[in-house]
DRENDO-1510 file (C-alpha; in Angstrom, 1 decimal, always signed):
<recs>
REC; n; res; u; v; w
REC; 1; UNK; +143.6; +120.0; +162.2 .
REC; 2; UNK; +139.8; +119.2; +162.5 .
REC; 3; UNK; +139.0; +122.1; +164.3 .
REC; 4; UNK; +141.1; +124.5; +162.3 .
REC; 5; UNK; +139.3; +127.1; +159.9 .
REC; 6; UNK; +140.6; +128.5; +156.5 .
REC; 7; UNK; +141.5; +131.7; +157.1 .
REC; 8; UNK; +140.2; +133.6; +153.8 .
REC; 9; UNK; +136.6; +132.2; +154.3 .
REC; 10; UNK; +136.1; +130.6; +158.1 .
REC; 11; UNK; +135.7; +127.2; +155.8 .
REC; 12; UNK; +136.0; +123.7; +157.1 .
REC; 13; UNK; +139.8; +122.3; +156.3 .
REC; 14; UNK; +140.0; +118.8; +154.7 .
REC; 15; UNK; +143.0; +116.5; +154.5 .
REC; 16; UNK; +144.0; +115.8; +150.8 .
REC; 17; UNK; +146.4; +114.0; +149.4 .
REC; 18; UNK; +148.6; +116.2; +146.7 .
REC; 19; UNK; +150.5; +114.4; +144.2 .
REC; 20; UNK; +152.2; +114.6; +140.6 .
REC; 21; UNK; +151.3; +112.7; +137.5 .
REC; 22; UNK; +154.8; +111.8; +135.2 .
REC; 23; UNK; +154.4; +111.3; +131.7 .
REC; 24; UNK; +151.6; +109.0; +130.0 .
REC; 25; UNK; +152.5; +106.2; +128.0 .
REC; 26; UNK; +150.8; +106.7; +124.3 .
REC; 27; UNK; +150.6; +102.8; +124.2 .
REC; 28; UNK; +149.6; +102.1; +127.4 .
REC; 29; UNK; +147.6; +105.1; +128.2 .
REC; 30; UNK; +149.4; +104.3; +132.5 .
REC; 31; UNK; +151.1; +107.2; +134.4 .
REC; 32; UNK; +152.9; +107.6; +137.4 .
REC; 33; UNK; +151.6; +109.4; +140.3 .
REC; 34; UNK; +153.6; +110.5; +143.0 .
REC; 35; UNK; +152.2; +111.2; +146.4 .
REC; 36; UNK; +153.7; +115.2; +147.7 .
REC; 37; UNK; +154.7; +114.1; +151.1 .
REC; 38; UNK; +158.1; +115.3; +151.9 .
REC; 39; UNK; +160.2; +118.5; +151.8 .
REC; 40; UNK; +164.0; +119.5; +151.9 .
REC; 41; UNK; +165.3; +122.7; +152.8 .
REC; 42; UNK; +165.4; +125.3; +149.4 .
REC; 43; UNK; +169.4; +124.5; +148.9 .
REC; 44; UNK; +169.6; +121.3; +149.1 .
REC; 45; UNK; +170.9; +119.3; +145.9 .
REC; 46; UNK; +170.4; +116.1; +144.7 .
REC; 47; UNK; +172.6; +112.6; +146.0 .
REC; 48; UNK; +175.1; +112.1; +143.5 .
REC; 49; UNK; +174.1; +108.5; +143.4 .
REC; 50; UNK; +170.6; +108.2; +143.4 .
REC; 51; UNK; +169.8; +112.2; +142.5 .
REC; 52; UNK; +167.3; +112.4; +145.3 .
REC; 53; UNK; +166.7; +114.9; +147.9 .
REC; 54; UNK; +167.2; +114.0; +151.6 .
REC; 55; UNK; +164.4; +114.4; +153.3 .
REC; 56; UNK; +164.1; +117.4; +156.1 .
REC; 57; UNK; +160.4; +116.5; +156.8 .
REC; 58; UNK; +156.9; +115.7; +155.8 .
REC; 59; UNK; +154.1; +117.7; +154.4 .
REC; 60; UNK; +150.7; +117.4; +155.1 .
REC; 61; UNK; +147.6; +119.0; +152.9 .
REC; 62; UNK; +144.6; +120.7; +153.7 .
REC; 63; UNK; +141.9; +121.7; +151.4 .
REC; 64; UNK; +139.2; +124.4; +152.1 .
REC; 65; UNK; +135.8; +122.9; +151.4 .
REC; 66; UNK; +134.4; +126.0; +150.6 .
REC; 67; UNK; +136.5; +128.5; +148.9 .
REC; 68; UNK; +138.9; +125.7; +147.5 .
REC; 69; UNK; +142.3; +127.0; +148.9 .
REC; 70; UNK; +144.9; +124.1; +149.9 .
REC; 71; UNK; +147.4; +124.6; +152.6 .
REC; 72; UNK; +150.3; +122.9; +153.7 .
REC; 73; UNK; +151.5; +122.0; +156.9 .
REC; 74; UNK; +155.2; +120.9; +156.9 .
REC; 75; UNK; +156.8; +118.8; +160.2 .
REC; 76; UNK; +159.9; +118.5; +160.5 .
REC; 77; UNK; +161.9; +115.1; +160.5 .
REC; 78; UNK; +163.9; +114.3; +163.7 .
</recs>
């Protein structure tokens, strides 16, 4: 991906890490992150069990650094 360009602006592309913050603890002030590394396919449901997705494959992130667009690049699990 080093040599690839953005598109919208011929920008550089930069691997980023994109990830999602849970709740914050009032007391504590502490969240959870959660890296975004793996996708499913759109009907998938969640393991009665556990209530998580199987995973179909990873996802990698790219961030323009100059117009600020992110990209994703999905590969799929064998």
């Amino acid at each position: 991906m080093a040599d690839q360009k953005c598109p919208d602006c011929s920008g550089e592309l930069v691997k980023v890490k994109v990830f999602g913050r849970g709740w914050e603890n009032p007391i504590s002030k502490l969240a959870i992150d959660a890296e975004f590394g793996f996708y499913t396919e759109d009907n998938s449901e969640r393991n009665d069990f556990l209530g998580m997705f199987k995973a179909n494959g990873t996802v990698d992130s790219y961030l323009c650094s100059d117009c600020g667009r992110i990209f994703f690049y999905g590969t799929r699990l064998k």
